[in-house]
Structures are given as structure tokens and as C-alpha cells.
C-alpha positions in Angstrom: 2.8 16.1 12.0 5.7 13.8 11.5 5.2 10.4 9.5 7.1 7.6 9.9 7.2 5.0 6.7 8.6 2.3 6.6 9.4 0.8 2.6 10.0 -2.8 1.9 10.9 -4.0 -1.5 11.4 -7.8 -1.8 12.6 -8.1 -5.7 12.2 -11.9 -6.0 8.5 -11.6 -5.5 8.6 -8.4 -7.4 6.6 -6.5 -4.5 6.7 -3.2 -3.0 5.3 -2.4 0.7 4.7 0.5 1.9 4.3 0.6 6.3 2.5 4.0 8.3 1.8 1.8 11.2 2.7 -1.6 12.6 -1.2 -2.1 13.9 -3.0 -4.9 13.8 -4.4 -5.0 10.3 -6.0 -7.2 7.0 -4.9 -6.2 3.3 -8.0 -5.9 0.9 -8.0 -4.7 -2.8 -8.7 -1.9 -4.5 -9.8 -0.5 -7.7 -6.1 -1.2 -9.1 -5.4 -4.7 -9.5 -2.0 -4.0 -8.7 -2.2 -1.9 -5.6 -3.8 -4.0 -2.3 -4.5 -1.4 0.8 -4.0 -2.3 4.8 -5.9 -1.2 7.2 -7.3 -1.8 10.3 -10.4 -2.9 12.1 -11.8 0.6 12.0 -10.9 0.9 8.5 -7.8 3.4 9.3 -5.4 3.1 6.6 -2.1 1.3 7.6 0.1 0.8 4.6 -0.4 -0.3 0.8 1.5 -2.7 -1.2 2.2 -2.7 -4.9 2.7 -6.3 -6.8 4.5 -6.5 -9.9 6.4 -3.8 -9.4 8.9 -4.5 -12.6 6.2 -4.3 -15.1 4.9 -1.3 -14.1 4.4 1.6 -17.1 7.4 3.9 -17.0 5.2 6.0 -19.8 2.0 6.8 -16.7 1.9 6.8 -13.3 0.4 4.2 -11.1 -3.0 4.9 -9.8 -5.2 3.5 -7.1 -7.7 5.4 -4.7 -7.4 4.5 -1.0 -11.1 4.2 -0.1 -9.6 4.0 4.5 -9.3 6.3 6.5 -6.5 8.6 7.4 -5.3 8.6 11.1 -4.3 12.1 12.3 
């Protein structure tokens, strides 16, 4: 199965967004402060979005569980 992302990085606001789907949707956090998850009404997971992208660790990587559900 084919997925189509689209990837938006807006470096004034320092913010990285991450699109599967242009659904209707609400962001709402998750166990990374950094990290805020889209999804949908049925909690299918549209997209993420990472703030603060420029102080990230360069040493670890970047870790957040997705708690929606995948479409397939």
C-alpha cells in the first residue's frame, strides 16, 4: 500500500508537520511534549507535528508513541 506524506517545515515558528491525510481532524498531545498527534473523529491517525524542531538532541532520537489508530 502506497502512502502519500505530505512534510511541512515552517522555520520561523521552528515547527515540523508531518500530513497522511487532509481529513477533518483535532491535534492533541502526547507523551512527548514536543510531538502533538492529528487525528480524526474516530481517532484514526492523520499526521503529527514536531515543535521546536532546532533544539532537538542531535546525540538521541526523538521519541513519542502515537496512542490513534492506523488507517489501512
Amino acid at each position: 500500500m502506497a502512502l502519500n506524506l505530505r512534510i511541512w517545515y515552517d522555520k520561523e515558528a521552528d515547527f515540523l508537520e508531518v500530513i497522511f491525510s487532509d481529513k477533518a481532524g483535532y491535534m492533541r498531545e502526547t507523551d512527548n511534549d514536543c510531538i502533538m498527534e492529528r487525528v480524526d473523529e474516530e481517532g484514526n491517525i492523520l499526521g503529527f507535528s514536531v515543535m521546536q524542531v532546532s533544539h532537538l538532541s542531535t546525540e538521541k532520537p526523538l521519541i513519542a508513541e502515537l496512542v490513534g489508530k492506523v488507517q489501512g
